[in-house]
C-alpha positions as CSV (number, residue, x, y, z in Angstrom):
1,X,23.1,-19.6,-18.0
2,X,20.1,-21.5,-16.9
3,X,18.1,-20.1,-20.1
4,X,20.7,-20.7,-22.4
5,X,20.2,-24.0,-21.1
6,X,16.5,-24.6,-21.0
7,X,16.4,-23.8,-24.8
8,X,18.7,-25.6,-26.1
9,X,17.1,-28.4,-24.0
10,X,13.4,-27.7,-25.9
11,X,14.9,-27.1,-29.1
12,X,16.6,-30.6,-28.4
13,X,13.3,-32.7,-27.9
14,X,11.4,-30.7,-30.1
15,X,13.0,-31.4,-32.9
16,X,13.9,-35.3,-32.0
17,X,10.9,-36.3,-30.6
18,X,9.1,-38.1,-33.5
19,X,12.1,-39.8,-34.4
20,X,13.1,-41.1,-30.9
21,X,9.7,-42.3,-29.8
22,X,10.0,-44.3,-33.8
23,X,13.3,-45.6,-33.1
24,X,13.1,-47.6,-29.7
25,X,11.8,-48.2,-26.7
26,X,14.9,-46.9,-25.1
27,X,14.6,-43.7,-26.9
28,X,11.4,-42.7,-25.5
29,X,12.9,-43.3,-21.9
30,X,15.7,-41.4,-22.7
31,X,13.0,-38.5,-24.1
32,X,11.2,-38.8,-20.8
33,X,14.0,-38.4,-19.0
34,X,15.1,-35.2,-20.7
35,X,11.2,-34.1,-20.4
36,X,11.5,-34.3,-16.5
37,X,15.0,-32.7,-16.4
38,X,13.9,-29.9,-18.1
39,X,10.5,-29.2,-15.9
40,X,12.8,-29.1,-12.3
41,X,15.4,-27.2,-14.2
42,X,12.8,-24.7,-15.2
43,X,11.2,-24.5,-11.9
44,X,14.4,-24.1,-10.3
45,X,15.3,-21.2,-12.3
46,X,11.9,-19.7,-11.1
47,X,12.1,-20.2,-7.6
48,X,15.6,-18.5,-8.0
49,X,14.0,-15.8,-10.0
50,X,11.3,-15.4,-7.5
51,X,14.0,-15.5,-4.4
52,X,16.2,-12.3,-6.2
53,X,13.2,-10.4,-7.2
54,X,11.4,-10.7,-3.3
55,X,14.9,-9.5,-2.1
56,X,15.2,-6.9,-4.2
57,X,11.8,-5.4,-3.8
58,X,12.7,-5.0,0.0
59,X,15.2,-3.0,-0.1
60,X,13.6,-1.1,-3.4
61,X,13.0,2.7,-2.9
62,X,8.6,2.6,-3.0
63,X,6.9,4.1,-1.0
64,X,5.6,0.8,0.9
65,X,9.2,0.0,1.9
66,X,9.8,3.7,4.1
67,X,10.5,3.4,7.7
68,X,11.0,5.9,10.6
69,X,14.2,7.7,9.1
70,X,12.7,7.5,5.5
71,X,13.2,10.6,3.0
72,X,10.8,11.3,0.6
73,X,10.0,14.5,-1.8
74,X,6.2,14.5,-2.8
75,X,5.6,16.9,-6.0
76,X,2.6,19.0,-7.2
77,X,0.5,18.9,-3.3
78,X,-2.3,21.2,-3.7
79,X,-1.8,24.6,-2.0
80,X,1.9,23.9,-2.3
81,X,4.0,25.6,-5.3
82,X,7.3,23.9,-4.4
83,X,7.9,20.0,-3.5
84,X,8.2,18.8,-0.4
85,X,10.9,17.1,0.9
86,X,9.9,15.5,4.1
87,X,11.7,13.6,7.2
88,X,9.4,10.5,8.5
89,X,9.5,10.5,12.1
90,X,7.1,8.0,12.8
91,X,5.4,5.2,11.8
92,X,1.9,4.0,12.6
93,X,-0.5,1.0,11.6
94,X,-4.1,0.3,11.1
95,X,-5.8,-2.8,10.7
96,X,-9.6,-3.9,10.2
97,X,-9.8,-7.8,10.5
98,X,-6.7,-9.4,8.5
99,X,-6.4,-6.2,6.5
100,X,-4.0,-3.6,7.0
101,X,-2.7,-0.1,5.8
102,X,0.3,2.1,7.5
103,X,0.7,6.2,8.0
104,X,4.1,7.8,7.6
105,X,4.1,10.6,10.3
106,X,6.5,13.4,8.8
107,X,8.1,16.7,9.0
108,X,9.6,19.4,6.6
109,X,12.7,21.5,7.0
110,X,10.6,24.6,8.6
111,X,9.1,21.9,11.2
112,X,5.6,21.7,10.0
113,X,4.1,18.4,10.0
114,X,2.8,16.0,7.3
115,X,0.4,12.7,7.6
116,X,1.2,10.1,4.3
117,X,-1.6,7.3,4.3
118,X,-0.2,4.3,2.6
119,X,-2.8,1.2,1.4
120,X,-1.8,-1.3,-0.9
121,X,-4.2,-3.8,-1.4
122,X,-5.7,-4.3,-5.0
123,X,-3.8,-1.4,-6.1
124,X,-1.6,1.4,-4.4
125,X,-3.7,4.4,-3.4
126,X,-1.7,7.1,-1.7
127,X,-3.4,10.0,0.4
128,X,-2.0,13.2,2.1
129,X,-3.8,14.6,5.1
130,X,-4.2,18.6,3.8
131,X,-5.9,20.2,7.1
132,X,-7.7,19.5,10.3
133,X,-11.4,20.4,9.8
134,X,-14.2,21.4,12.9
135,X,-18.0,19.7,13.0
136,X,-19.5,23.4,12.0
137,X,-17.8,23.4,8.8
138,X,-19.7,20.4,7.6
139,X,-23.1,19.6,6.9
140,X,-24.1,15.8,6.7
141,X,-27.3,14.5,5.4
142,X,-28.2,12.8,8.0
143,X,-26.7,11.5,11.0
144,X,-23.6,9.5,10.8
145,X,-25.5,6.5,12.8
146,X,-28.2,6.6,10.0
147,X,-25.5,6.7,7.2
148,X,-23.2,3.7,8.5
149,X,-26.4,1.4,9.1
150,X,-28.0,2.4,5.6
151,X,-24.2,2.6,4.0
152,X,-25.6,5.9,2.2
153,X,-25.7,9.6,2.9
154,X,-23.5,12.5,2.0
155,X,-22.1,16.0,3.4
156,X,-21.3,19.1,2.1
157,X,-17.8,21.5,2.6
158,X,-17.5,24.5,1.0
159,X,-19.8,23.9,-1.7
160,X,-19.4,20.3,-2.3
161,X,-21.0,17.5,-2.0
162,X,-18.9,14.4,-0.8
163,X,-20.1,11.0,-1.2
164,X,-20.6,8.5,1.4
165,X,-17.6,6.1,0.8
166,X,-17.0,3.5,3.5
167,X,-17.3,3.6,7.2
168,X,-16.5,0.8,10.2
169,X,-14.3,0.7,12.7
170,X,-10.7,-0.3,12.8
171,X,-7.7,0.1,15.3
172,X,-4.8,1.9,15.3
173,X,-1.2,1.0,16.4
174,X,1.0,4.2,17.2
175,X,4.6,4.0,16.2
176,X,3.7,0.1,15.0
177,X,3.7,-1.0,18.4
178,X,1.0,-4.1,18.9
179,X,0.7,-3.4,23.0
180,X,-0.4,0.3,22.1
181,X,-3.8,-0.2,20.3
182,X,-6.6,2.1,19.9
183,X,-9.8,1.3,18.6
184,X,-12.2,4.2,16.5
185,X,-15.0,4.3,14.1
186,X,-14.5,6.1,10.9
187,X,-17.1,7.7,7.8
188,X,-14.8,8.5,5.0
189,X,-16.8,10.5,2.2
190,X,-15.1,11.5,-1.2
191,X,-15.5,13.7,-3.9
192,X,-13.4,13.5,-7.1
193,X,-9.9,13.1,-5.1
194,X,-10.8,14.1,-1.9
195,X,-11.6,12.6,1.4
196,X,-13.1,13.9,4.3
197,X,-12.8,11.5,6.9
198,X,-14.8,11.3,10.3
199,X,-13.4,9.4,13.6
200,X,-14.3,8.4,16.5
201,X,-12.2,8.0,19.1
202,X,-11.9,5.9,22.5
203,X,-9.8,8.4,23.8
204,X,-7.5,6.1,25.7
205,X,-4.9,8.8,26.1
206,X,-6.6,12.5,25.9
207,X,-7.4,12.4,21.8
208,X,-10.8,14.5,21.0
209,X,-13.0,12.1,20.9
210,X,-14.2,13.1,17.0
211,X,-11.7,14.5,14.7
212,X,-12.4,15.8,11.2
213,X,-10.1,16.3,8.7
214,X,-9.5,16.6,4.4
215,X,-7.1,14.8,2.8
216,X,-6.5,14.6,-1.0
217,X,-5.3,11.4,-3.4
218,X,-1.9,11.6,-4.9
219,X,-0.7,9.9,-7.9
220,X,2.3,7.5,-6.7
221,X,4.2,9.2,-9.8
222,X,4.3,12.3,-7.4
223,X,6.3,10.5,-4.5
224,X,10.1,10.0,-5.0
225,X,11.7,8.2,-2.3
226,X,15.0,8.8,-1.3
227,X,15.6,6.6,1.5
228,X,13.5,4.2,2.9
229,X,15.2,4.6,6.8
230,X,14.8,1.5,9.1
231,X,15.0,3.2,12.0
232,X,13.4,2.3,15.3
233,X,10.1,4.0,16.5
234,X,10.4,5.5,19.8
């Protein structure tokens, strides 16, 4: 209703504009008036538009809206040849300064367990940890001191050679709990869609103090989420 309005309101002082500002003084108030009627109409119907669309994307089924409780299926998972449908159990949160990224913690129907990194900042980029790795099955150029100061250096796993992406350290909130924080150092290295990542840990509550481990990029197109959950972590 509001659009139906706002054009017959345009086509209205388009089309009498010339010939009120000619005809009077009076006129052209009157055209002013309808001008400024029309721009809070319009901006009403925006910040309507604006309201339904934020409350709709909330309760949307993506992949940045799943809870503990959530259901989703992931397709096409290297070394996998059926989908997965997987159970989130938990939920966990990373930050580094004002920027932030979350983990969906989750299990299949045979009780093996799956790790869903979530980051949505200039675009949504979607990573599934594949295995744990050990130090001996890697071979870094140099040491990971000298490749976080220089911001340079690779490694190589079974034959290839990842690529020094990013490293610095970050914390980590288990189960999105604020009074439960853990701080590590990380060295992610990529190559094509994979990601070997290296952290270091604190070890505030028995963790190995460096864990290794592959994960591989997943198109978004590959997720389908049938419930987004909303229950509490434990």
């Amino acid at each position: 209703m509001n659009i139906i309005i706002i054009v017959i309101a345009c086509l209205f002082i388009v089309s009498n504009a010339f010939v009120l500002l000619v005809n009077s003084e009076l006129s052209f108030f009157l055209l002013v008036i309808g001008a400024l009627f029309l721009f809070f109409l319009i901006k009403r119907n925006y910040e309507l538009s604006k309201h339904n669309i934020n409350a709709y994307d909330e309760k949307a089924l993506i992949i940045q809206n799943v809870k503990q409780g959530g259901v989703i299926k992931i397709t096409h998972l290297d070394g996998y040849i059926d989908s997965l449908d997987l159970k989130v159990n938990h939920k966990h949160v990373y930050t580094q300064g004002d920027y932030s990224w979350f983990e969906l913690e989750c299990i299949d129907s045979k009780g093996e367990k799956f790790w869903v990194e979530v980051d949505d900042d200039d675009s949504l980029v979607i990573s599934v940890l594949l295995e744990k790795l050990s130090q001996s099955e890697l071979k870094f150029s140099n040491s990971l001191e000298y490749i976080d100061e220089n911001e340079s250096g690779n490694l190589s796993y079974k034959g290839n050679t990842y690529i020094y992406e990013d490293s610095g350290e970050a914390n980590f909130y288990k189960y999105c709990d604020t009074k439960r924080k853990e701080k590590f150092y990380y060295w992610d290295f990529k190559y094509k869609d994979y990601i070997v990542s290296v952290e270091k840990w604190n070890n505030p509550e028995g963790r190995a103090d460096m864990e290794y481990s592959l994960s591989k990029i997943i198109s978004p197109s590959t997720i389908i989420v049938y419930s987004n959950g909303g229950e509490e972590n434990e």
